[in-house]
C-alpha positions in Angstrom: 0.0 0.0 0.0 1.6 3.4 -0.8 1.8 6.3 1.7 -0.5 8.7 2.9 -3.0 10.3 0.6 -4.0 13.3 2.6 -2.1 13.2 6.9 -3.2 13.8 9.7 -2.0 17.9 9.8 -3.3 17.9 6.8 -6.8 17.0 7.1 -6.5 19.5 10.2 -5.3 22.4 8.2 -7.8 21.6 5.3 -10.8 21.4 7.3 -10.2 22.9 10.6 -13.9 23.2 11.2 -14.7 19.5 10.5 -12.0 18.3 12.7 -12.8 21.0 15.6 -16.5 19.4 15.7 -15.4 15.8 15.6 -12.6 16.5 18.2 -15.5 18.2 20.3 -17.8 15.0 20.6 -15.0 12.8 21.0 -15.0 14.6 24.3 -18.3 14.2 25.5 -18.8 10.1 26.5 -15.2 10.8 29.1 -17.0 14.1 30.1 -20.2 12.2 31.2 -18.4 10.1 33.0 -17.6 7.0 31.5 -14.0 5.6 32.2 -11.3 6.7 29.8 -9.9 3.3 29.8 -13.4 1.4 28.7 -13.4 3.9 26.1 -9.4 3.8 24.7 -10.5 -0.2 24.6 -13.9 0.6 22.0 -11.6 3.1 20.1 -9.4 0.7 19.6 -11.5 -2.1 18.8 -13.8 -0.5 16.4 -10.3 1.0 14.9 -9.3 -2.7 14.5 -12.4 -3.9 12.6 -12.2 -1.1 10.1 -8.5 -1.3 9.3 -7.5 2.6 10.6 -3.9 2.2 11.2 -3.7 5.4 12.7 -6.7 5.0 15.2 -4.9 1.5 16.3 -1.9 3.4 17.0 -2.9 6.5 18.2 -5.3 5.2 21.0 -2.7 1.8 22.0 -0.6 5.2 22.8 -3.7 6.7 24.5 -4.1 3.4 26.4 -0.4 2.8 27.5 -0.3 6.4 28.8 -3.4 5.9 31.3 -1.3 2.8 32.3 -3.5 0.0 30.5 -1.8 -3.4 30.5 0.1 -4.4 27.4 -0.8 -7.9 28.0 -5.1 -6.7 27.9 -4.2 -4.6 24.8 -2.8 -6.9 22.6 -5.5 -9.5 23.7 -8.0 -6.9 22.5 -8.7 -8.3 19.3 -9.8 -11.7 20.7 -11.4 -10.1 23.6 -14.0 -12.9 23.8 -11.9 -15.5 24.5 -9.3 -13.6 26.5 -10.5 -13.5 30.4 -8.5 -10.0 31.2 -11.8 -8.1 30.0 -14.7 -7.7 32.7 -18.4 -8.1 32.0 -18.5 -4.3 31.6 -15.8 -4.1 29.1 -17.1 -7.1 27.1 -20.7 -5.5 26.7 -19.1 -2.3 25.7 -17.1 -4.0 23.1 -20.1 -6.4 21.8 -22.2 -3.1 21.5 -19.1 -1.6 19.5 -18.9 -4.4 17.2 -22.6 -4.2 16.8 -22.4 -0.3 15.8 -19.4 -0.8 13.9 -20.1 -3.8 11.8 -24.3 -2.5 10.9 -25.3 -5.2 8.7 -25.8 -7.2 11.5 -27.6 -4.4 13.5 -27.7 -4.9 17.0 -29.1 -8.6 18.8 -31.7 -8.7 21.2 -28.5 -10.4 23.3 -26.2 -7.6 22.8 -28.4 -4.7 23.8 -29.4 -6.8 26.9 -25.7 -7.5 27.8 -25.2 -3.7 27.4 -28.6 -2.8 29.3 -27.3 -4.6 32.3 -24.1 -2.7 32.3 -24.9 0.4 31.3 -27.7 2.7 32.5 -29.7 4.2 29.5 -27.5 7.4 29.6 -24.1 5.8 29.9 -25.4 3.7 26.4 -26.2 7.4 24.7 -22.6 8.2 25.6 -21.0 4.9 24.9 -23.0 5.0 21.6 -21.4 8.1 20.8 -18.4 7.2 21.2 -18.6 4.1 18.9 -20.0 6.8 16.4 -17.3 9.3 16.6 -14.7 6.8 16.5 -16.2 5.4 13.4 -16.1 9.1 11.9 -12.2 9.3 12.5 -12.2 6.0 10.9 -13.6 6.7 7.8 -11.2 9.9 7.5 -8.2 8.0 8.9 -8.7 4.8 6.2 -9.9 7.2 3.1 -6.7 9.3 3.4 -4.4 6.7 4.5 -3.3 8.4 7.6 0.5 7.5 8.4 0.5 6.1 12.3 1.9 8.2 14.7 5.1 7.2 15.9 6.3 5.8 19.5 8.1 9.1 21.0 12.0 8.1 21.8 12.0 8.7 26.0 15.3 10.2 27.2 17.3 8.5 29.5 17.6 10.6 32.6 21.3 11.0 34.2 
């Protein structure tokens, strides 16, 4: 696959507007309260399924810095048959495959798994954020997006 079509700074510069008003409701499921880590764990799972190398990337990074285990984010991927994930955490990800992956709309099972773990408010939120992280998505696969890098740390004397 060749490079990046359009980068990240790019699509910033070229439609600051657009990315100000995605950035602003990709605020608003962490500002109603639901935990930054369930929510670095649907970004990155809903990055997975559509192939956003720059999503994966950016919120792994997102995910180490809040101090998520390595070991839990590299099981994501086969999070039902990994046993690191709680009954919260595996709802929210079921209901993010759901929202992500349409065509098979959302089971009876799934939005009863999600009920039970989420009060109807949280699921508006949690929702949302499956939305907004699909939106980056689209941007981020359509334009190729080059992942961020790992920053170097410096060794401290």
């Amino acid at each position: 696959m060749s490079h990046a079509r359009k980068d990240y700074p790019d699509f910033r510069a070229l439609a600051p507007d657009i990315y100000e008003r995605v950035a602003a409701l990709s605020q608003l499921a962490g500002n109603a309260g639901l935990e930054k880590e369930l929510l670095e764990l649907v970004k990155i799972r809903a990055s997975q399924i559509n192939g956003c190398a720059f999503c994966v990337q950016f919120h792994l990074f997102e995910a180490e810095r809040l101090g998520m285990s390595i070991d839990k984010l590299n099981l994501l991927v086969v999070w039902r048959e990994a046993p690191q994930f709680s009954a919260r955490e595996r709802a929210a990800l079921a209901w993010t495959e759901a929202l992500t992956l349409l065509p098979n709309g959302v089971s009876d099972e799934v939005y009863g798994q999600a009920s039970a773990q989420f009060s109807e408010k949280e699921l508006v939120y949690l929702s949302s954020a499956v939305a907004v992280i699909n939106v980056w998505n689209r941007f981020g696969v359509a334009f190729r997006w080059t992942p961020p890098a790992r920053q170097a740390t410096r060794a401290t004397s």
